[in-house]
C-alpha positions as CSV (number, residue, x, y, z in Angstrom):
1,X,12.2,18.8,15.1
2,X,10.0,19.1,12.1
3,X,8.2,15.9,11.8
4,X,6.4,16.0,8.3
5,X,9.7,16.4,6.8
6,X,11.1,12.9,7.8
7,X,7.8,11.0,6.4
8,X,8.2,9.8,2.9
9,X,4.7,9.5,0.7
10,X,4.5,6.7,-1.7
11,X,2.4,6.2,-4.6
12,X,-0.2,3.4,-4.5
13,X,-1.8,2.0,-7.7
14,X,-4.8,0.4,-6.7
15,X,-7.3,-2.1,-8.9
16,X,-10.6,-3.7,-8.7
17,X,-12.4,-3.6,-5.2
18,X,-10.1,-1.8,-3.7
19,X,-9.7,1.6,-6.0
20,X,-13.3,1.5,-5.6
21,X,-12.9,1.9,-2.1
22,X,-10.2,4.4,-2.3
23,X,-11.8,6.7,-5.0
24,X,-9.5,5.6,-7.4
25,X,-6.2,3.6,-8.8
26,X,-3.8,6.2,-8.0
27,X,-3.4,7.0,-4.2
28,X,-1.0,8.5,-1.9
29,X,0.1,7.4,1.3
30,X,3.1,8.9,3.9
31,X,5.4,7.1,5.7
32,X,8.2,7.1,8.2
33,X,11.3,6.3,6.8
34,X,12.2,2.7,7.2
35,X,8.8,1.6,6.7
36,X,8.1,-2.2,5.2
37,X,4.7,-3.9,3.9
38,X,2.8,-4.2,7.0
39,X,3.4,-0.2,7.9
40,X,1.9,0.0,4.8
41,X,-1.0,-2.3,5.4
42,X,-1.7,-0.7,8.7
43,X,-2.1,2.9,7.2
44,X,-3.8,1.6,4.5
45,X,-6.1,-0.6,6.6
46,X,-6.7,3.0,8.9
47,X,-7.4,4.7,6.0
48,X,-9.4,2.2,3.8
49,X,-11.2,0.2,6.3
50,X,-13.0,-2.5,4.1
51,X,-9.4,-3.7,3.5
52,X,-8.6,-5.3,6.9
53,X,-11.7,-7.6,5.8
54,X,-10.1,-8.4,2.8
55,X,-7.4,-10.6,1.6
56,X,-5.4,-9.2,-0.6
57,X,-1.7,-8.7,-1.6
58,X,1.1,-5.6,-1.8
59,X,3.5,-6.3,-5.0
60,X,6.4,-3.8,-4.7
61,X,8.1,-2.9,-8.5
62,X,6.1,-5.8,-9.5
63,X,6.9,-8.6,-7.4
64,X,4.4,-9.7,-4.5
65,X,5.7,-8.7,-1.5
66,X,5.9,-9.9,1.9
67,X,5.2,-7.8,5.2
68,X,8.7,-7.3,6.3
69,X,9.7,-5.8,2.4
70,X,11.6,-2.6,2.8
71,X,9.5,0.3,1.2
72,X,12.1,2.8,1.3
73,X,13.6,2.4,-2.7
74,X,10.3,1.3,-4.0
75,X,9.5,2.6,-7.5
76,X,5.9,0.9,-7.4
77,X,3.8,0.0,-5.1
78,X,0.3,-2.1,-5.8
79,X,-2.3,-3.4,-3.8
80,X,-3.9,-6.1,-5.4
81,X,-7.4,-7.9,-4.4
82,X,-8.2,-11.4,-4.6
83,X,-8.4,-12.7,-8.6
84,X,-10.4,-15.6,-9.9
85,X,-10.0,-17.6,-12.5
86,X,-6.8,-18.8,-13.9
């Protein structure tokens, strides 16, 4: 069985903080088919560290997101930090 052909890599656009941390606003992650929000997390968390000390929010094709949101259609995918103001 040939693993890397069943993972599915999603785009990430990234702001503030946390394209800092990543190098930049346009990343790339791979997942298993099927994944949701807190695969997502989890990856991200592995691959970005300073996010599991951080609050901050997934919005997928522009909607915020819960953990259990199916990934698998997704057109857009952002990870948001924590905004002030209002």
């Amino acid at each position: 069985m040939n693993e890397p052909s069943t993972l599915k890599e999603h785009e990430l656009i990234c702001f503030g903080m946390i394209a800092e941390w990543a190098g930049g606003p346009r990343q790339q992650l791979t997942l298993p088919p099927g994944s949701r929000v807190a695969d997502l997390r989890k990856a991200a968390q592995e691959r970005w560290p300073q996010l599991a000390d951080t609050t901050y929010q997934v919005a997928v094709d522009q909607r915020l997101a819960t953990d259990d949101t199916e990934l698998e259609s997704a057109r857009e995918i952002a990870l948001l930090p924590p905004f002030a103001g209002g």
